[in-house]
PLY file of the C-alpha trace (Angstrom):
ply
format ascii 1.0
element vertex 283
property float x
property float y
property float z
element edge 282
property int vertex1
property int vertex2
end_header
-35.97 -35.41 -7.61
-32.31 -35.33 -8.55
-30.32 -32.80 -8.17
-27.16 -31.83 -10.44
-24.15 -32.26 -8.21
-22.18 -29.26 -8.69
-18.42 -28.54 -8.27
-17.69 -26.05 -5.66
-14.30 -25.06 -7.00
-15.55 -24.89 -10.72
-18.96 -23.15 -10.65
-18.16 -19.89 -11.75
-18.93 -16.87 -8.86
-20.26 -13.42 -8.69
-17.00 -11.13 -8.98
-15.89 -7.56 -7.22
-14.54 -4.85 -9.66
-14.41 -1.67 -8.82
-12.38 1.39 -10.15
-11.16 5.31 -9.04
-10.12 8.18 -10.31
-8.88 11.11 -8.65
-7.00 14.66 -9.70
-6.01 17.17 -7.36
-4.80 20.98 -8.04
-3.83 23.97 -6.20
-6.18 26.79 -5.70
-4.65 29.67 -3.89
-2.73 28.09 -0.55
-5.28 24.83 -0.30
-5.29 21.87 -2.34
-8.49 20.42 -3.47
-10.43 17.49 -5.68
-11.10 18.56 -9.23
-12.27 14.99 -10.06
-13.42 12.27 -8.70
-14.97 9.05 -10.21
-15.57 5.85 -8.61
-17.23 2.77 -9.87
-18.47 -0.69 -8.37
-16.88 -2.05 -5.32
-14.93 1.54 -4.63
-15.75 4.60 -3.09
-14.09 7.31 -2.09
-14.31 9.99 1.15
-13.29 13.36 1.18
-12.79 14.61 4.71
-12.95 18.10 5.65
-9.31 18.53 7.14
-7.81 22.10 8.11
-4.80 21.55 6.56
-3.23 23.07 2.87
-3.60 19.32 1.26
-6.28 17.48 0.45
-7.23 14.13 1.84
-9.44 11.10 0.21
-10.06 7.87 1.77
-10.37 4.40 -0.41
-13.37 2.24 0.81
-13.65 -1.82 -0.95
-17.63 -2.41 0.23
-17.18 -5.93 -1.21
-15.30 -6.32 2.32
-11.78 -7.85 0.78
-10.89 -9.09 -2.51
-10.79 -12.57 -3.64
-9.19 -14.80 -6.59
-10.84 -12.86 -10.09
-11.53 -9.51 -7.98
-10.40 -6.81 -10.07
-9.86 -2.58 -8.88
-8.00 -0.44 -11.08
-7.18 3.49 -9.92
-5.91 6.39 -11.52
-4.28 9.35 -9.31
-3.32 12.78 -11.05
-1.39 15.55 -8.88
-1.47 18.91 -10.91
1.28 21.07 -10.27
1.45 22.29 -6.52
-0.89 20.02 -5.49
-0.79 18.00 -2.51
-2.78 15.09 -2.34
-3.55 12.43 0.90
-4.66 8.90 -0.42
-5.50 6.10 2.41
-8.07 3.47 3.09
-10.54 3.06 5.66
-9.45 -0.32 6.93
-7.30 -3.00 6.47
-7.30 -4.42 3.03
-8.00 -8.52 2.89
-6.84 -10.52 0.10
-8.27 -14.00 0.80
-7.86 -17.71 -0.32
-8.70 -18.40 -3.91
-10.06 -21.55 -5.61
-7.63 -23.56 -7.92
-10.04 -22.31 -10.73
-9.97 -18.72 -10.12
-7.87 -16.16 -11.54
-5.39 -13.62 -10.04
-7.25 -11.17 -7.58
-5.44 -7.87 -9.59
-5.15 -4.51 -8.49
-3.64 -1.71 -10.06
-2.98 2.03 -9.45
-1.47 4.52 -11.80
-0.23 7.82 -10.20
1.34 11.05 -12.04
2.73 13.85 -10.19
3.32 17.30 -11.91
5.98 19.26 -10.73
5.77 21.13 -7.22
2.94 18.78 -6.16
2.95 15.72 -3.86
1.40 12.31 -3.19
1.06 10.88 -0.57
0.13 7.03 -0.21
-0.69 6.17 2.92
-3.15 2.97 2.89
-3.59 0.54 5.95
-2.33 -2.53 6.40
-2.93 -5.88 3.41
-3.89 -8.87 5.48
-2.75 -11.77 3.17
-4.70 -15.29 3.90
-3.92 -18.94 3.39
-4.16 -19.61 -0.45
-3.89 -15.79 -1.60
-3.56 -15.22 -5.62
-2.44 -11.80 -6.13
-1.03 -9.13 -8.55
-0.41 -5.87 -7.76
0.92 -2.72 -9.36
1.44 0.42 -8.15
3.00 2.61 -10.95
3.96 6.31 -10.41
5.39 8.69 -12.99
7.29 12.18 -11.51
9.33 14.87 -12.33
12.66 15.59 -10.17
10.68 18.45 -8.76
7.78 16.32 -7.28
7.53 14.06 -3.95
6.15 10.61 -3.57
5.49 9.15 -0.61
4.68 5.55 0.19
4.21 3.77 3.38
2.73 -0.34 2.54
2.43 -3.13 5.23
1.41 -7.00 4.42
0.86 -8.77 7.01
0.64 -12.67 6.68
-2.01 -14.56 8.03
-3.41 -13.61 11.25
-1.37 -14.62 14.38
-3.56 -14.08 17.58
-6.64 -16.39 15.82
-4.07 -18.58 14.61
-4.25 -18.43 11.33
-1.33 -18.35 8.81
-0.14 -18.29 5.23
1.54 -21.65 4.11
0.63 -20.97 0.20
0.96 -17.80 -0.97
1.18 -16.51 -4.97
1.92 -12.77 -5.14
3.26 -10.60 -7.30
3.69 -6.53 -5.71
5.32 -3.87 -7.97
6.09 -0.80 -6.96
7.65 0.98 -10.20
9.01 4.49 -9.80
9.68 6.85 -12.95
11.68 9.99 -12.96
11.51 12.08 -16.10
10.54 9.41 -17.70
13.62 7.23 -15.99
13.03 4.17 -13.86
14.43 4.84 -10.55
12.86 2.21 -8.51
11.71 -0.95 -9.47
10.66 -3.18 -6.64
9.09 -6.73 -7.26
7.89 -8.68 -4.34
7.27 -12.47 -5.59
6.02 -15.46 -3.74
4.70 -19.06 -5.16
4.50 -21.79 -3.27
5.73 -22.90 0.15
5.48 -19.26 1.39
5.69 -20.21 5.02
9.08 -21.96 4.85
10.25 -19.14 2.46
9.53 -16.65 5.22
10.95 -18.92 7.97
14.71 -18.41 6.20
16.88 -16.05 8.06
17.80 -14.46 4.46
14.02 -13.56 4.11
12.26 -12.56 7.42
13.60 -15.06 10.02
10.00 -16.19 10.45
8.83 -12.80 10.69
4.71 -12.01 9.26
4.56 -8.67 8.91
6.42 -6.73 7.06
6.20 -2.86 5.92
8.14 -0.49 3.54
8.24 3.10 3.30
9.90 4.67 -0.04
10.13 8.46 -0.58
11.18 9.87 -4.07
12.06 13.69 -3.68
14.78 16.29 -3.82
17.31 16.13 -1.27
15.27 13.29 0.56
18.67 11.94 2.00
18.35 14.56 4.62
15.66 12.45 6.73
18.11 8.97 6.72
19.46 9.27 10.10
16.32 10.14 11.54
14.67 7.12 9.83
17.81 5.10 11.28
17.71 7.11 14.79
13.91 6.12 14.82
14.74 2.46 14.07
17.46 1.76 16.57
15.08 3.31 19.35
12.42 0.82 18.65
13.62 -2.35 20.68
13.78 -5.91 19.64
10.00 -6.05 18.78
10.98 -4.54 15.27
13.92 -4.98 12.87
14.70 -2.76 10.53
17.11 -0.36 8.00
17.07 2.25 6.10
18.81 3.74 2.92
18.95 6.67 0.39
20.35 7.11 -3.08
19.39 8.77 -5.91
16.95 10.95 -4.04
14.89 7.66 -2.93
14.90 6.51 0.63
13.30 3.23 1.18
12.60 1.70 5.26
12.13 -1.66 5.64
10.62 -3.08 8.62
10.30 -6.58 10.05
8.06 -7.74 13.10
5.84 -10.78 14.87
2.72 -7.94 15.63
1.11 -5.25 13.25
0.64 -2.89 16.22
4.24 -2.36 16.93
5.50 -2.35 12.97
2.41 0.01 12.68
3.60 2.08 15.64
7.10 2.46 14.22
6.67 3.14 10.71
3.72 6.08 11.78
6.96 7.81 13.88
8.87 7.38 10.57
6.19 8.42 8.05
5.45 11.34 10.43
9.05 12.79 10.48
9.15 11.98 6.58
5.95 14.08 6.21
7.44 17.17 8.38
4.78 16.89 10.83
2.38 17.37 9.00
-1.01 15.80 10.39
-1.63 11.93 10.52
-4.72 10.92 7.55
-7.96 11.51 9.79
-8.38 7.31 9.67
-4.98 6.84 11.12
-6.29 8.73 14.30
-9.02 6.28 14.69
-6.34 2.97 15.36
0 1
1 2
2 3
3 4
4 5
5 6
6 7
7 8
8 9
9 10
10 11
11 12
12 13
13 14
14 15
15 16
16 17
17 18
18 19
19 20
20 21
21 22
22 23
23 24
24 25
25 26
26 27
27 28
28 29
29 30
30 31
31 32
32 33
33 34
34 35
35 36
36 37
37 38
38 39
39 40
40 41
41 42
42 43
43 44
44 45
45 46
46 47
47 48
48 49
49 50
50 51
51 52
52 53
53 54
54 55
55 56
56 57
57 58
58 59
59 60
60 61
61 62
62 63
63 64
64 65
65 66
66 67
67 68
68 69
69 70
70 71
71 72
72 73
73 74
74 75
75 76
76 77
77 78
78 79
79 80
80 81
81 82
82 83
83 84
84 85
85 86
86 87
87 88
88 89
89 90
90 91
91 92
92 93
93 94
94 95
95 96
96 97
97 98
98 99
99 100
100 101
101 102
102 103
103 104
104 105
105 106
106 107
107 108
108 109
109 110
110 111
111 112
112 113
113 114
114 115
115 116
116 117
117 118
118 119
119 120
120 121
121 122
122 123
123 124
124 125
125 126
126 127
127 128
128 129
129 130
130 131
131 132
132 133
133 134
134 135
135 136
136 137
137 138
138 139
139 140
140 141
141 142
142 143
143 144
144 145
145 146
146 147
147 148
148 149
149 150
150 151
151 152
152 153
153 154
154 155
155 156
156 157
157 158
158 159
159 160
160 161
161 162
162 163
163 164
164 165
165 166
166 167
167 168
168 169
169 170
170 171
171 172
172 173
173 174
174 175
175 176
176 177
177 178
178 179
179 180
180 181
181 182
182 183
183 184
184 185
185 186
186 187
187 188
188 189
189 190
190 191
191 192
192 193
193 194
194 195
195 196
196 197
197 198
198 199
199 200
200 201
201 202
202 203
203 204
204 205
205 206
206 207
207 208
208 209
209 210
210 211
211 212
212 213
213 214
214 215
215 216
216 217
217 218
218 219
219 220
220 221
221 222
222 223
223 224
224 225
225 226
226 227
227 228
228 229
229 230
230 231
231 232
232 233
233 234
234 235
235 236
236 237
237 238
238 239
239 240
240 241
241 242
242 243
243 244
244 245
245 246
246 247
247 248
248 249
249 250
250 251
251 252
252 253
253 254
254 255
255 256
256 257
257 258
258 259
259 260
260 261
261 262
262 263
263 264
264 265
265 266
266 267
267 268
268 269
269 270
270 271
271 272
272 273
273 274
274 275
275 276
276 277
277 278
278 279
279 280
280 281
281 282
């Protein structure tokens, strides 16, 4: 009997999409989940937290995302609201086939005024031969906060493994009133592990993290970003900066756990103290 030979990096395979939406409002002096909808590869946690905000957890049960992988999410914060948004692990984005399209993931946020969003996901582990694009798009009023605190990490250094190709394409787009006031575009195609290895870029350096806050007055917590910085020792680079009422951190090590240890001290003064997502406490 003769069997068709079939080509591994053609034959077409089974593909993750998943979707969520959330909205959270203000009832009284707690925050809480009006809606939530989630859809194929995502679901979402609510934890019971004794705090005024409310906190949901992102969960990918596909295990990672791959080249054609597709999640889309949409995040409303009504007016007073404040609203936690994390994972439960790391997020993977893994090698794709020469045939496969773009793993894409998009979120679309909108904050009302008064409330605040907080987006506080784990780490993206990034693998050899990654294909990515994606968007995270948030519309605010002046009198709203946005939080962000995202860390890619390249390859994974204590199995060996690193990124030499790379395509990605990360957006974080930031509209006030209607008014762009950030627009960040991460890019990479091609050689990705001698584009890292440049002194302009990371100096070698695989994981980096940024933390960007858009509120009133948010220049207030720059020196303690900076005091926080120049306290962590040579296992982390990093700077900070405000302007327009949008402070951004950027952060540059060799090991997750001490980026991750840094940035948590920064994110926590950002967040007044406020408590740590419950599966932050966990790592």
């Amino acid at each position: 009997m003769n069997l068709p030979v079939v080509d591994a990096d053609a034959a077409p395979l089974q593909r993750a999409a998943g979707g969520f939406a959330l909205q959270a409002r203000k009832a009284g002096e707690r925050s809480s989940l009006v809606r939530l909808r989630q859809s194929g590869c995502c679901r979402v946690l609510v934890p019971r937290v004794r705090t005024s905000g409310v906190e949901a957890v992102l969960v990918n049960v596909s295990g990672g995302l791959a080249g054609g992988d597709r999640v889309v999410g949409g995040i409303l914060c009504r007016a007073g609201a404040h609203l936690i948004v994390t994972t439960q692990a790391s997020e993977r984005i893994y090698g794709a086939r020469a045939a496969d399209r773009p793993t894409r993931i998009v979120t679309r946020c909108r904050i009302e005024a008064g409330a605040r969003l907080d987006w506080l996901p784990h780490e993206t582990i990034f693998y050899d031969g990654g294909v990515v694009a994606r968007d995270l798009i948030v519309d605010m009023p002046s009198a709203a906060t946005f939080l962000a605190s995202e860390c890619r990490v390249f390859g994974r250094v204590a199995s060996g493994e690193t990124v030499q190709r790379l395509v990605c394409r990360d957006r974080l787009a930031i509209r006030r009133d209607g008014i762009p006031v950030l627009m960040e575009n991460f890019r990479a195609d091609g050689p990705f592990g001698a584009m890292l290895s440049r002194r302009a870029v990371a100096s070698g350096a695989v994981v980096m993290h940024t933390i960007t806050m858009a509120a009133p007055d948010v220049a207030r917590w720059l020196e303690g970003a900076r005091a926080c910085i120049a306290g962590a020792g040579p296992a982390v680079e990093g700077a900070a900066s405000a302007w327009n009422d949008v402070l951004v951190v950027r952060l540059l090590g060799n090991e997750a756990m001490n980026v991750r240890q840094l940035a948590r001290r920064i994110t926590a003064l950002l967040r007044g103290g406020y408590p740590a997502p419950v599966t932050w406490r966990l790592q």
